[in-house]
DOZA-49634 format. One line per 10 residues: number of its first residue (from 1); their letters; for each residue x, y, z of N, C-alpha, C, O, CB. Coordinates in steps of 0.001 Angstrom, whole numbers. Glycine has a CB too. Layout:
N
NUM = A = X:Y:Z:X:Y:Z:X:Y:Z:X:Y:Z:X:Y:Z; ...
// end
This chain:
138
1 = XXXXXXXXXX = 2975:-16712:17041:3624:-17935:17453:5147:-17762:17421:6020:-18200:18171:3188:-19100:16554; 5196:-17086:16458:6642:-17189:16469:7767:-15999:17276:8987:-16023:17433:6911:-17218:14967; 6726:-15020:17666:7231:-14147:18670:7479:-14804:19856:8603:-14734:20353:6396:-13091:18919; 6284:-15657:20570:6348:-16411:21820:7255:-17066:21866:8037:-17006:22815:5437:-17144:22131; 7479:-18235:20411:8465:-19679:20573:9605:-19795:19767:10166:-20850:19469:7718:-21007:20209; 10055:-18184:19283:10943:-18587:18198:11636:-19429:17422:10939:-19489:16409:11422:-18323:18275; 12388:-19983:17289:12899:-20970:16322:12597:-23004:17326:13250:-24010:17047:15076:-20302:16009; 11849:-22945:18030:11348:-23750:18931:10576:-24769:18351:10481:-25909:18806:10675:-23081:19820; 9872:-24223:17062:8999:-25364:15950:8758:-24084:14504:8857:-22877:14285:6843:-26124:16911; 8401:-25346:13837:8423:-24527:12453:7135:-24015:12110:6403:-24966:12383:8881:-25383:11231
11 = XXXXXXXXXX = 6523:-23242:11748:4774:-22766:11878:4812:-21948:10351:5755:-21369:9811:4244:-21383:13622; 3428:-22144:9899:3142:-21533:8820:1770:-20767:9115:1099:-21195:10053:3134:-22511:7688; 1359:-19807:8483:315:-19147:8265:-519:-19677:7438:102:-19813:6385:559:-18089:7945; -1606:-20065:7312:-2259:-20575:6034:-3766:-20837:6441:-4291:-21574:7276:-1498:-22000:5437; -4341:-19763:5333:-6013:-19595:5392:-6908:-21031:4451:-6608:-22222:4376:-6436:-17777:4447; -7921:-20349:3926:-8759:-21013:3392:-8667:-21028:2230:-8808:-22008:1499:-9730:-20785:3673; -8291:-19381:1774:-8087:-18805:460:-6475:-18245:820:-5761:-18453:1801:-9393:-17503:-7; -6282:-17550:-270:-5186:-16968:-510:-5030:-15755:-1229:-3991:-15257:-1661:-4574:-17731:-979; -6790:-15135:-1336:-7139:-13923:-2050:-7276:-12768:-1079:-7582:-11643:-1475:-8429:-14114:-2844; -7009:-13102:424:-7309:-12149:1450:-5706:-11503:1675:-4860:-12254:2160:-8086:-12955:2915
21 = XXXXXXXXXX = -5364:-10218:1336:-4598:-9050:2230:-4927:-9272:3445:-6135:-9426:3628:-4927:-7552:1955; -3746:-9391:5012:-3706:-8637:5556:-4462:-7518:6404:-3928:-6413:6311:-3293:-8554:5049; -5941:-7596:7456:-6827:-6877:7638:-6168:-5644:8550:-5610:-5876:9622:-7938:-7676:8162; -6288:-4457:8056:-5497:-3553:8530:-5499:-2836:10136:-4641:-2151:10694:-5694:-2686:7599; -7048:-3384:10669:-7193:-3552:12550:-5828:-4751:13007:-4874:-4471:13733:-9282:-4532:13137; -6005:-5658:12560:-5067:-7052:12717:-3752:-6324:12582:-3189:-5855:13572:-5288:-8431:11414; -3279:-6230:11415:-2295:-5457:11472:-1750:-4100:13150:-802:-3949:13920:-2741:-4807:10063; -3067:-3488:12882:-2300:-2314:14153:-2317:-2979:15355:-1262:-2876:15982:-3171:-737:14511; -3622:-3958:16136:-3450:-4658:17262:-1720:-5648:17753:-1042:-5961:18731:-4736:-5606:17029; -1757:-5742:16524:-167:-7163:16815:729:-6000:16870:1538:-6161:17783:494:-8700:15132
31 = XXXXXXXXXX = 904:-4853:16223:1368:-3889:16356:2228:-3553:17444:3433:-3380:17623:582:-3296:16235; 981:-3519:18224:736:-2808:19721:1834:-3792:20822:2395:-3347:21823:-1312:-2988:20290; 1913:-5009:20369:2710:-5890:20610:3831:-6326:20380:4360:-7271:20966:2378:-6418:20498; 4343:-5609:19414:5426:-6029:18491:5673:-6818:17257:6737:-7058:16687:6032:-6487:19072; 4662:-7111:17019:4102:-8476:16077:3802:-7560:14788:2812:-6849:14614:2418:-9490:16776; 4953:-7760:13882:4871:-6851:12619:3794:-7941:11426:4030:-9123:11175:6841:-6482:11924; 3003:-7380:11040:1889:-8453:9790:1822:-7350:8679:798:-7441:8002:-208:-8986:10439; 2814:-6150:8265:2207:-5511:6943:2624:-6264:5717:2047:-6199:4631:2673:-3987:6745; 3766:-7043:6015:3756:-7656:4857:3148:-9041:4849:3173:-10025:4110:5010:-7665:4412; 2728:-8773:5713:2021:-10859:5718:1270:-10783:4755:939:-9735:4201:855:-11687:7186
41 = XXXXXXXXXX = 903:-11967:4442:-181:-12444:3134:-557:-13945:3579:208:-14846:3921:675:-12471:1307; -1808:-13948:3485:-2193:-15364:3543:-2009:-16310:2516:-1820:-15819:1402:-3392:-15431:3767; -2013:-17351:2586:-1706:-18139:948:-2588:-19494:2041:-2612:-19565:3269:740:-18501:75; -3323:-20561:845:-3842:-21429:1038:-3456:-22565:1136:-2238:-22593:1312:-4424:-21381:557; -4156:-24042:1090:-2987:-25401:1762:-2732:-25417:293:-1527:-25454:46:-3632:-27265:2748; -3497:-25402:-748:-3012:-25558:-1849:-1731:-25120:-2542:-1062:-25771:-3345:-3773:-25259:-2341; -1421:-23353:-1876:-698:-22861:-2477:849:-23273:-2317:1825:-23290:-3067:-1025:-21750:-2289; 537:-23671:-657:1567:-24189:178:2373:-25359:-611:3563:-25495:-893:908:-24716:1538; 1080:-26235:-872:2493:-27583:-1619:2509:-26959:-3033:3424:-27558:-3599:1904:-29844:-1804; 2028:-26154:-3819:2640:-25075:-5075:3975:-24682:-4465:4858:-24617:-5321:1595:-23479:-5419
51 = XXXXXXXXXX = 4286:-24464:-3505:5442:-23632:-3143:6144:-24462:-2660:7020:-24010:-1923:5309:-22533:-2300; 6103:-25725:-2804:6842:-27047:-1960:7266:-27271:-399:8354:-27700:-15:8125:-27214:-2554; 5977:-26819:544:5989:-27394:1789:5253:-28859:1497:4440:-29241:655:5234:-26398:2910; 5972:-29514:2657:5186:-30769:2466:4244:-30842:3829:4658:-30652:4972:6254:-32171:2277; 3383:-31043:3587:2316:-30923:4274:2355:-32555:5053:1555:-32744:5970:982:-30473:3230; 3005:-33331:4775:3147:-34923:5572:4450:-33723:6453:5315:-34442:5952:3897:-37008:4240; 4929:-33100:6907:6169:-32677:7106:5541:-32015:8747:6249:-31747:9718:6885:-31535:5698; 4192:-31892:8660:3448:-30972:10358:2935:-31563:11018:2567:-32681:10657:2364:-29908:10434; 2643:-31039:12433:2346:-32298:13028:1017:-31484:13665:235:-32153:14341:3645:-33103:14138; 756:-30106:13470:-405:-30264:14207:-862:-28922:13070:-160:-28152:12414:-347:-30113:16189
61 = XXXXXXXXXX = -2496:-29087:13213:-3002:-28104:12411:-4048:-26958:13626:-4947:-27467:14296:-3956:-29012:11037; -3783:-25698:13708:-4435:-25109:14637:-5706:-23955:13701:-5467:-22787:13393:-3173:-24355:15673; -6903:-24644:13441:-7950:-23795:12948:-8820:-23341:13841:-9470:-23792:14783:-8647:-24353:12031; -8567:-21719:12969:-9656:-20731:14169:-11042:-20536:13264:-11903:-19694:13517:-8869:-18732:14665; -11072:-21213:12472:-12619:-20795:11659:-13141:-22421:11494:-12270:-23285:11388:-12405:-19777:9693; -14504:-22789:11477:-14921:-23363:11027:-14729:-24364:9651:-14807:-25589:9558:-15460:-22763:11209; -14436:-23283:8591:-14383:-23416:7696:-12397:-24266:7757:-12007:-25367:7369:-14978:-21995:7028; -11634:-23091:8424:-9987:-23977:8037:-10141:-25476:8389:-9768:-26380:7640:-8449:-23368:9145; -10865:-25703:9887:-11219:-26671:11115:-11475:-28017:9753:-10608:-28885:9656:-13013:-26029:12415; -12636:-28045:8850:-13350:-28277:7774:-12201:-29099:6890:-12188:-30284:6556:-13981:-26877:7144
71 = XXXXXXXXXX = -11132:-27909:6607:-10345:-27763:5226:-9708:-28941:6031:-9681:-30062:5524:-9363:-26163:4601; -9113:-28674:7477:-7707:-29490:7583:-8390:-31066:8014:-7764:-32060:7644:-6431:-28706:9026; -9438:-31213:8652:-9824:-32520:8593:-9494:-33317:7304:-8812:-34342:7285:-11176:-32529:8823; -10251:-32517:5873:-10322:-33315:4907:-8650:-33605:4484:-8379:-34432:3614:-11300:-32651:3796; -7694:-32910:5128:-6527:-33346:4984:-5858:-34696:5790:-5023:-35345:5159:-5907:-32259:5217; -6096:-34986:6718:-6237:-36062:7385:-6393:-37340:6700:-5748:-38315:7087:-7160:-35866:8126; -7177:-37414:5735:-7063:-38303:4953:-6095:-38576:4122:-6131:-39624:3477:-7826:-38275:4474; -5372:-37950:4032:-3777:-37958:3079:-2437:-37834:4171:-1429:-38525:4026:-3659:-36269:1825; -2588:-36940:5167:-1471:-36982:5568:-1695:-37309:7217:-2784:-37713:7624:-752:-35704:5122; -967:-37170:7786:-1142:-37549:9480:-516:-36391:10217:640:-36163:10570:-274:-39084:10023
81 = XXXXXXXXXX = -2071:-35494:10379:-1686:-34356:11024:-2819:-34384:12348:-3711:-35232:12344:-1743:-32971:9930; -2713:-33521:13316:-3518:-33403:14183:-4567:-32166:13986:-4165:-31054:13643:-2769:-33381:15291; -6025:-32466:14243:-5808:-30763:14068:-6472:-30141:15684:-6455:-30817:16713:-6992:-29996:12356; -6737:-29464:15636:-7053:-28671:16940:-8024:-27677:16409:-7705:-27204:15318:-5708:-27921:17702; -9341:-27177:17027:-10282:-26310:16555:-10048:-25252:17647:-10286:-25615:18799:-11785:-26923:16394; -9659:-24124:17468:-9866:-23095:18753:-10748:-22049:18131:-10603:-21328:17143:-8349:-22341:19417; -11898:-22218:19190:-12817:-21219:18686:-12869:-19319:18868:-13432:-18674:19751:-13973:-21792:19289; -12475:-19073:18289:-11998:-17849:18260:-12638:-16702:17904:-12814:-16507:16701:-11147:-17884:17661; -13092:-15756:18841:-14001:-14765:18207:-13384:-13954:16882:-12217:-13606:16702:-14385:-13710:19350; -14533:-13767:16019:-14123:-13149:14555:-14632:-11955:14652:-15798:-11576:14761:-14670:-13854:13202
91 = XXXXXXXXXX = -13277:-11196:14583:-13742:-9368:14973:-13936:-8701:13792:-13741:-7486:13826:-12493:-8327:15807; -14204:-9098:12967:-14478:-8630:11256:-16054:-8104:11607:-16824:-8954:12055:-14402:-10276:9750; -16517:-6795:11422:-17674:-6406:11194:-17988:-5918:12839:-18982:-5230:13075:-18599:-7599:10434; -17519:-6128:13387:-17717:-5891:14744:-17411:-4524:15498:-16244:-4155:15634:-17018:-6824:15307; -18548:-3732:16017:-17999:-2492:16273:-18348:-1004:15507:-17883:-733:14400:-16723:-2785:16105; -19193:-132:16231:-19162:871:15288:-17961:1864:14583:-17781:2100:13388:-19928:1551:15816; -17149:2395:15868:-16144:3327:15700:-14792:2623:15577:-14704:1396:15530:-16167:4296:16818; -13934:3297:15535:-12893:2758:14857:-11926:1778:16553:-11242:757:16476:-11904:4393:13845; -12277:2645:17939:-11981:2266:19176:-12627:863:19193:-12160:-195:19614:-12471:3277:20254; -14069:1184:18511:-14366:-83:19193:-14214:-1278:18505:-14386:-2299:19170:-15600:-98:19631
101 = XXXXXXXXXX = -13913:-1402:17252:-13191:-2519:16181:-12010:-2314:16493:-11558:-3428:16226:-13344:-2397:14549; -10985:-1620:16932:-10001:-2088:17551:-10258:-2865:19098:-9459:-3705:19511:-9162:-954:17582; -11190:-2555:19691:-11123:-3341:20591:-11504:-5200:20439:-11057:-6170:21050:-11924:-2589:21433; -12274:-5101:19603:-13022:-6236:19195:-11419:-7541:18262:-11225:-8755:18328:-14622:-5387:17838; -10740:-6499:17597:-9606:-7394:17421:-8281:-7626:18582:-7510:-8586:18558:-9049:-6873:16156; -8245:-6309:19739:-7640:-6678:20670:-7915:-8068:20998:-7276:-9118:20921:-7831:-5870:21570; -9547:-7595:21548:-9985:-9195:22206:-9332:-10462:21745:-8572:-11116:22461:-11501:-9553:21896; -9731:-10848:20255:-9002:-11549:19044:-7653:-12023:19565:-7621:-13140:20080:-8769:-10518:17726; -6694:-11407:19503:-5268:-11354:19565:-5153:-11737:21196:-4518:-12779:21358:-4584:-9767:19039; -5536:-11239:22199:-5639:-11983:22840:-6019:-13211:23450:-5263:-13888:24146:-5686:-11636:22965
111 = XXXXXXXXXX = -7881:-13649:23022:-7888:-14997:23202:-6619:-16234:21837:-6258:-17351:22208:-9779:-15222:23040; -6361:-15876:20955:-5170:-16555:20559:-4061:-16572:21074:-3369:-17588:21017:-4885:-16318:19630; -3690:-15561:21629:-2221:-15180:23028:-2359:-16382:23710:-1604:-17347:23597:-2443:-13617:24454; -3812:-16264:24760:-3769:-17182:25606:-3825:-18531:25514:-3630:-19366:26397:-4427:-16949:26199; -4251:-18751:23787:-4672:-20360:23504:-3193:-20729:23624:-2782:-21513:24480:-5537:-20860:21799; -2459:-20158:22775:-1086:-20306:22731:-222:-21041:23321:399:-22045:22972:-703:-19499:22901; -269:-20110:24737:159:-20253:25915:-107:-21156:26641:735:-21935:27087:-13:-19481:26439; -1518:-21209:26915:-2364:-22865:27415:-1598:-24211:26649:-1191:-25121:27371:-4389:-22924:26711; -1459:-24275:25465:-1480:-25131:24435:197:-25347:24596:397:-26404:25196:-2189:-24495:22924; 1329:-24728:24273:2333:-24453:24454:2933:-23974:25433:4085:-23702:25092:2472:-24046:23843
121 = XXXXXXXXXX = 2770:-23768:26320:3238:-23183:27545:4160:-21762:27907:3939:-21103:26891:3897:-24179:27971; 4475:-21465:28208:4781:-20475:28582:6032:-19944:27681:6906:-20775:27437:4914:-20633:29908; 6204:-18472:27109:6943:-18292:26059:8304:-18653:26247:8759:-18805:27381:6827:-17082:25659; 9261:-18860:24817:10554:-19385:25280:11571:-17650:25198:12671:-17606:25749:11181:-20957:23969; 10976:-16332:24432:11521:-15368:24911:10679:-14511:25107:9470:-14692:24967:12415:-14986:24331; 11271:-13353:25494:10648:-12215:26432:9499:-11773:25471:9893:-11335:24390:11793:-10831:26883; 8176:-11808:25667:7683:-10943:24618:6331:-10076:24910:5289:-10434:25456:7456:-11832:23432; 6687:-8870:24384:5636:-7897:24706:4126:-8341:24784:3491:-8799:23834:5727:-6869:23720; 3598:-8115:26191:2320:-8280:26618:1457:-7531:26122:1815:-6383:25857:2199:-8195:27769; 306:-7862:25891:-1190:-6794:24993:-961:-5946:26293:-847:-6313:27463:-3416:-7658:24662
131 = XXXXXXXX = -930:-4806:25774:-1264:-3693:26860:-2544:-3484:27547:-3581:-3940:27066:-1075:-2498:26317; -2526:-2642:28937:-3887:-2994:29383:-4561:-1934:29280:-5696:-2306:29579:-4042:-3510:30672; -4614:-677:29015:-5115:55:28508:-5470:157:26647:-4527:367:25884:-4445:855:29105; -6643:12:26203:-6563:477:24954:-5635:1543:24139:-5921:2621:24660:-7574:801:24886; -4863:1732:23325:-4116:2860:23205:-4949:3306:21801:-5376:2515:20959:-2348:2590:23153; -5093:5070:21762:-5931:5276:20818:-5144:6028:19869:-4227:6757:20248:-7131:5883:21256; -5510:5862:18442:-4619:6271:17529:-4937:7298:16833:-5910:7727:17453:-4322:5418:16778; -4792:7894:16072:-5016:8958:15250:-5664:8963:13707:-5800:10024:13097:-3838:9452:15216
// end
């Protein structure tokens, strides 16, 4: 998001838990794009107002799992957020060889590219397109 819309709105990362690293396919796909995640870390809504975001402070919640979709409804009841469910294929487990779990999180990274884009429109700077060839790594 924040490659596409840079300083355009304020966006946070935030899972279910906050015990998950970083999945290291995820990592090399955004890669491929420019989209650096080795130091990302997920942290949860909980951890978030621990760390003093205010969660009355967003205006829209975008869950790609079931389960976040779940979490941020029950937030709704406290604060006045929107949320949005985009169903998003989960490339975790997917794939025998290492090509083809990278492909399976390409996919990933792209249907979120495009929700993006649909949802927000068209980027506000230049930013590297998923390549169209798979690129294979070592």
């Amino acid at each position: 998001m924040k490659r596409l819309y840079g300083q355009r709105c304020y966006v946070q990362s935030v899972g279910v838990k906050n015990d998950m690293e970083i999945d290291g396919f995820s990592i090399a796909v955004c890669k491929e794009i420019g989209v650096e995640l080795e130091r990302h870390r997920s942290r949860s809504f909980d951890e978030m107002q621990e760390w003093g975001d205010d969660l009355s402070g967003f205006d829209l919640v975008v869950a790609l799992s079931p389960a976040s979709q779940r979490m941020a409804l029950e937030l709704t009841r406290y604060y006045h957020l929107d949320v949005e469910y985009w169903p998003i294929l989960d490339p975790t487990g997917l794939g025998e060889t290492r090509e083809a779990k990278l492909a399976a999180y390409r996919q990933a990274r792209d249907q979120i590219r495009a929700r993006m884009v649909e949802r927000f429109g068209p980027p506000s700077e230049p930013a590297a397109e998923p390549p169209t060839q798979p690129r294979s790594r070592a």
